[in-house]
N, C-alpha and C positions, 0 to 999 in steps of 0.2 A: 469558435470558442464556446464550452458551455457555459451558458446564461445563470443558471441556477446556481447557488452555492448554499443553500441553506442546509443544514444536516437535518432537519426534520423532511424536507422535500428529496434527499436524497434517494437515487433510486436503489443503490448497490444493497442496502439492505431487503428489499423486495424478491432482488434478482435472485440472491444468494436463496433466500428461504422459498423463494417457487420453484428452483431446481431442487432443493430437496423434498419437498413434500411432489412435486414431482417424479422423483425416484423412488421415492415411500411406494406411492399410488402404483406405478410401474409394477413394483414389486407386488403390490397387492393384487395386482390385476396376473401378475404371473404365478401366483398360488393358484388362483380361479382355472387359466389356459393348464397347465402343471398340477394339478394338487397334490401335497406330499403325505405320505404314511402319517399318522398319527402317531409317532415313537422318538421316542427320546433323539434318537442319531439323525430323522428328517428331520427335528422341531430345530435343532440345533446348528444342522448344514443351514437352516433358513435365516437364522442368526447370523451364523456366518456371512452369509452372503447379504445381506441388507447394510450391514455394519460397515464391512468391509467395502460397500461399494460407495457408501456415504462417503465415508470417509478417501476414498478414491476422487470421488465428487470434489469434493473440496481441495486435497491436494490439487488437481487441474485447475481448481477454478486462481488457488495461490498463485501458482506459478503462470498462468495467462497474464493477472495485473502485475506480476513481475517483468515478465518480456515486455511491457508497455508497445501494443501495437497502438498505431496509431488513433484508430477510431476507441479505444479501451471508456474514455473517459462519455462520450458518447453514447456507446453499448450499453454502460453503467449509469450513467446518468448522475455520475460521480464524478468530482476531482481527483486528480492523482495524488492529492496530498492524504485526503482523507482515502481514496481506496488502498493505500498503505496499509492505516491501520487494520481495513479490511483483511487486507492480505496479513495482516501478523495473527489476527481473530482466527483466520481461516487455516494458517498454520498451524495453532495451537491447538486447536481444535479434531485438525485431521491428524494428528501426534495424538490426543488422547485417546479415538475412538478408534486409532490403531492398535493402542494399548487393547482397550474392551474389544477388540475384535480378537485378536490374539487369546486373550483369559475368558471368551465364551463360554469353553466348557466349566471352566472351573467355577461361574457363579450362574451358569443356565442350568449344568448338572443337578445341581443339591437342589435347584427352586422344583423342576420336573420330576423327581424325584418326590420331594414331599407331593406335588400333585400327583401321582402314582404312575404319571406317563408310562406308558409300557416300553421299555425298550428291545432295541433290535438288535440280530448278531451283524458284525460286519462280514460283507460283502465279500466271499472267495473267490478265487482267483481260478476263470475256466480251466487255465492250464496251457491252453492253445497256444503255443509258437507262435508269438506276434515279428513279422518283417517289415521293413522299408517305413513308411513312414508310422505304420501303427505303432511299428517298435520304438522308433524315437519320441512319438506323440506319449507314450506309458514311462519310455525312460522322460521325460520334464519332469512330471509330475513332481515326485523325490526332489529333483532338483527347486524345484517351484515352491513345495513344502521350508526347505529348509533355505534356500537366498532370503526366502521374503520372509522369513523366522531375524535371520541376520540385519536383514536391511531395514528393518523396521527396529531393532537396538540401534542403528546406526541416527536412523533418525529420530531417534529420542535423545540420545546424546548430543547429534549437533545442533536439535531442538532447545536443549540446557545451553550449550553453548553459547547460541547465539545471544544469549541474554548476558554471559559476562561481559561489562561495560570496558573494562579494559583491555579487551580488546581489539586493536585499531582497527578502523576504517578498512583497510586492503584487505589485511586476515580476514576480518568478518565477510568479506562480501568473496570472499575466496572459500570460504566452508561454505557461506551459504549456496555457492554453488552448486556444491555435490548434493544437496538436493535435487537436482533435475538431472543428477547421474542416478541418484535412489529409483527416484520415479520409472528414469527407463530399466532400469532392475526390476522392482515392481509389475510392469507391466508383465513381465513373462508370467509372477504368479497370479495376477489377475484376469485373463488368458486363460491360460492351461488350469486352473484348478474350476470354472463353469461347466457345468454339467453340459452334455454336448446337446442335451435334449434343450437349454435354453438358448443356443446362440441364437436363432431365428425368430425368438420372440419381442416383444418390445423394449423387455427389461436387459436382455442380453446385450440386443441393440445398442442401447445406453450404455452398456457398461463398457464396451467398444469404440461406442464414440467419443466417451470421457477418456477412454485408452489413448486413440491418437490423438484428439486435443490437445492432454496434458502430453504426449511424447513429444510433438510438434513446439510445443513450449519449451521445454525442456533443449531441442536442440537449439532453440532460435538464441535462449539465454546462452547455451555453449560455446555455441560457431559465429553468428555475425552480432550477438549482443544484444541489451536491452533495446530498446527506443531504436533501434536503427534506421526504420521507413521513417522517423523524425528527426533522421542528424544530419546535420552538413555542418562544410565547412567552414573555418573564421576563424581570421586573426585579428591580432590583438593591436588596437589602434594607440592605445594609451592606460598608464598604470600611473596611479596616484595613490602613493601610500600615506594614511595619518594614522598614526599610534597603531592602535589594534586594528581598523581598517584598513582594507583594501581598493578602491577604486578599478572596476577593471572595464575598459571601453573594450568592444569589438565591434568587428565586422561582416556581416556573414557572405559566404560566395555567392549564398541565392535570397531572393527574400523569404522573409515567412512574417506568419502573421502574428505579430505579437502585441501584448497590450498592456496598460498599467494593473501591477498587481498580481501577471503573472509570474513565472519562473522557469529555470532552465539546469539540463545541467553542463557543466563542462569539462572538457577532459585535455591535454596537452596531447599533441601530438611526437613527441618525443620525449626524451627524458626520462628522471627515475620515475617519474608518477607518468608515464604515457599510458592512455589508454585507461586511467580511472578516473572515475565520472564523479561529478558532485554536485548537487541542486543547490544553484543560487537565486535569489530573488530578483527580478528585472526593475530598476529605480528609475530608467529614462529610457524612451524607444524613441528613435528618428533614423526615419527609414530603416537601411540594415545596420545601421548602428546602434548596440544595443548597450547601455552600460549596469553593471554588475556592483555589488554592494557584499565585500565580503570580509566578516570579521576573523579574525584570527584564533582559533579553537582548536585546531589538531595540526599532523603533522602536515595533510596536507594544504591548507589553507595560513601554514604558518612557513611552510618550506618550499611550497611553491609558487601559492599563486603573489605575492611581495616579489617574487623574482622573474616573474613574466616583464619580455621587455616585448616594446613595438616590431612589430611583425611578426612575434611569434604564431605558429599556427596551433588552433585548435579543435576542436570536434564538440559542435553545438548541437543539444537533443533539447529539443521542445520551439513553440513553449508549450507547459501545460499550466493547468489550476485555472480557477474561474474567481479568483478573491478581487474583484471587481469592485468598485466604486459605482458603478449603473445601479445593484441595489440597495441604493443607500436615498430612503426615502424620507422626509420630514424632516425634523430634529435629530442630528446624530451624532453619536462618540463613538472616534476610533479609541484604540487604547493598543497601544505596543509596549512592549520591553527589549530593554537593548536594540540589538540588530533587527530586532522582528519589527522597527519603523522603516526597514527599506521597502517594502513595499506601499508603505503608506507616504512615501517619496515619488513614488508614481503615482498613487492617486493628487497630489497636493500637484503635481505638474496638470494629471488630464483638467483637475477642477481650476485652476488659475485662465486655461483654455477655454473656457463657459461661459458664456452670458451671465451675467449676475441673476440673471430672472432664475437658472437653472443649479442656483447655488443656498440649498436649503441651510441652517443655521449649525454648524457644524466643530466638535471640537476635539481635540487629539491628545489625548494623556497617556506621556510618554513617560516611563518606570526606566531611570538609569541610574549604575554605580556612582556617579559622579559629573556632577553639570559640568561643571570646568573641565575638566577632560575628555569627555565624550568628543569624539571625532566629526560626527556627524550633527552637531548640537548646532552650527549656525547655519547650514546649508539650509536644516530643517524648516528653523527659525524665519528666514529670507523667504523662501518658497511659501512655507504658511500666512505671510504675511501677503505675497502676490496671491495668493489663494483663499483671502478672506477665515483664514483658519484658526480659532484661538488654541493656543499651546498650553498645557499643564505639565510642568515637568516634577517627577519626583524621585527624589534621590536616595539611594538606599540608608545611608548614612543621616537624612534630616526625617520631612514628613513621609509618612510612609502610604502607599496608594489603598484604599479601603474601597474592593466592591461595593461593601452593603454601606457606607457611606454615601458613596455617589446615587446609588437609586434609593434612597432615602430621600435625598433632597429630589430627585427627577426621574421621570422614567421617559429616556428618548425614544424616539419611534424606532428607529434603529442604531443596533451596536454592529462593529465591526472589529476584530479581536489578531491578535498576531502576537502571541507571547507562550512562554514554557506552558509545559504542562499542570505543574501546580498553581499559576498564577491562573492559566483561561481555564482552570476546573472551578477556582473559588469565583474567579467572574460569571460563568454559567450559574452556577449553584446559587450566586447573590441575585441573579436576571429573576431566575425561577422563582423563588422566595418573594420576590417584588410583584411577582405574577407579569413578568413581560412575557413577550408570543416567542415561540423556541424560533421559528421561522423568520422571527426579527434579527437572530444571531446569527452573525456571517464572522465565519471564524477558518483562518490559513491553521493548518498543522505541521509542523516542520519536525517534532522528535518521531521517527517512524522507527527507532531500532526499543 
């Protein structure tokens, strides 16, 4: 399991910007081995190609933490909750610098232009009767010009897409597919249109190895799925439904290692939902028995998982995420909303487990619609109390939960965070302002669309 979970000790931001100022350099080093004409159409081609390969960069590097190989979180030195967001950063991104690869000429043209860059005629054509493979190597080209013209509208569009909220679960994660169909598209024009004088250089190299990387992804997502070298099987030991939760026991075929505070996702082996996958929080581990904490929000956590019965089978991927209770040092406040205290339902089991020597003073303010109805409101309650754990409940409808209240009266040595996105923005934001250490915030992300 990775140890770390702090977002300021995260590694994935590192990773990301040393392969690109790596590729920068690459390239700069392949002007030096290569140097090009001094003229409008070389200045331009070099545009082209830096852009374009960046942006290539990144596309692979998305679709890697999409296939979730195993060791991902590891290599990154990231969670897979937070390398998400990554991956949505890194799409967005390799979407606009598509765009600016594309419109090169139109805003490089006018700049070199004013500097009086000299321009060049293009390149005639010897004439020579090209056969066998030259022929078809010259017929791509055309072809590579214009797919990757198309495929790159394609992926702006499903770029927009993905962001309309309405629509479901299965849709979204079914367009977002055809991204790693774009990609192997792409690949032809990324290929065929490098100069032939730089395959053999360093920078060519690169952009060949980002080729297959990202094609290898790209199949892995198609054919056997995300997380695969992380799934096995499991059924379902028992289903306990209250209100809007869900209670789901399983059992897996093989062990794995899982711990409080991770996550998992699951998917039915049959049925109308077979075969899609969904991240739920892990709230109790004993042995391969894992149980599941899952509230009722869409269709399939409203349509299917309430109707799972005992023995149903499933398909279990993980665990992943590092939202640990290990660093949680000194004085500390968790703080959840709604469903976001199922994993803090596993911490309150590992610490009940601890010497009291190993149980620093610790308290849990939990943000819900309604105390009396809340589902999970006495288990909570029981378990905190075997866990030495004071509870703060607040209700939408009475006193309302204030950041900058709480670290007005105290600033704990550590926070520990599991709520929407506008609620853990104003909590960071309140930590900051108080001047606590960003390193002290250990914060689960669960909105990744």
């Amino acid at each position: 399991m990775l140890k770390n979970t702090s977002p300021a000790k995260h590694g994935a931001p590192a990773v990301i910007a040393g392969l690109t100022l790596f590729t920068v350099l690459l390239w700069a080093i392949n002007l030096a081995i290569v140097p090009p004409e001094v003229t409008t159409r070389s200045i331009i081609h070099e545009l082209f190609y830096v852009t374009g390969t960046i942006a290539w960069l990144w596309m692979a590097l998305a679709l890697v933490i999409a296939a979730r190989p195993a060791g991902i979180e590891r290599w990154m030195k990231t969670p897979l909750d937070a390398l998400y967001l990554w991956h949505r950063r890194l799409g967005v991104a390799a979407i606009v610098l598509s765009v600016v690869h594309w419109l090169v000429k139109s805003w490089a043209g006018p700049i070199l232009t004013v500097l009086a860059v000299p321009s060049a005629p293009k390149p005639q054509s010897s004439g020579t009767v090209l056969e066998g493979f030259d022929a078809f190597w010259a017929a791509l080209r055309p072809f590579s010009e214009t797919s990757g013209l198309w495929l790159t509208v394609l992926m702006v569009a499903l770029g927009l897409l993905s962001y309309v909220k309405r629509l479901g679960y299965a849709r979204w994660l079914t367009t977002h597919k055809l991204f790693s169909v774009i990609f192997l598209g792409l690949s032809v024009h990324s290929v065929r249109l490098m100069d032939a004088a730089d395959f053999l250089t360093p920078y060519g190299l690169l952009n060949i190895a980002i080729t297959v990387v990202g094609c290898v992804a790209s199949i892995v997502l198609l054919v056997p799925g995300a997380g695969r070298s992380k799934t096995v099987d499991a059924r379902v030991v028992n289903t306990e439904n209250r209100g809007s939760v869900t209670l789901v026991t399983v059992e897996t075929a093989s062990p794995i290692r899982a711990s409080a505070g991770q996550f998992a996702f699951l998917a039915p082996a049959s049925g109308a939902f077979k075969g899609e996958k969904h991240p739920f929080s892990i709230v109790s581990v004993d042995g391969r028995r894992l149980v599941f904490a899952v509230k009722h929000l869409g269709d399939f956590t409203e349509g299917c998982i309430p109707e799972l019965e005992s023995g149903d089978t499933l398909r279990l991927e993980g665990p992943w995420g590092a939202f640990s209770p290990d660093r949680m040092t000194g004085d500390s406040v968790w703080i959840a909303a709604g469903i976001g205290v199922a994993p803090f339902i596993a911490w309150l089991e590992h610490r009940a487990n601890e010497p009291e020597a190993n149980r620093p003073p610790t308290r849990l303010l939990w943000c819900v619609r309604d105390k009396a109805s809340e589902p999970l409101m006495t288990e909570v309650l029981e378990r905190a109390e075997r866990a030495g754990v004071r509870v703060e409940v607040f209700e939408s409808r009475g006193t309302r939960f204030s950041p900058d209240a709480l670290f007005a009266e105290e600033r704990p040595e550590t926070i520990a965070l599991c709520a929407g996105e506008g609620l853990a923005r104003s909590v960071a934001e309140a930590w900051q302002r108080a001047g606590g250490r960003p390193e002290a915030l250990v914060r689960e992300h669960f909105a990744w669309r």
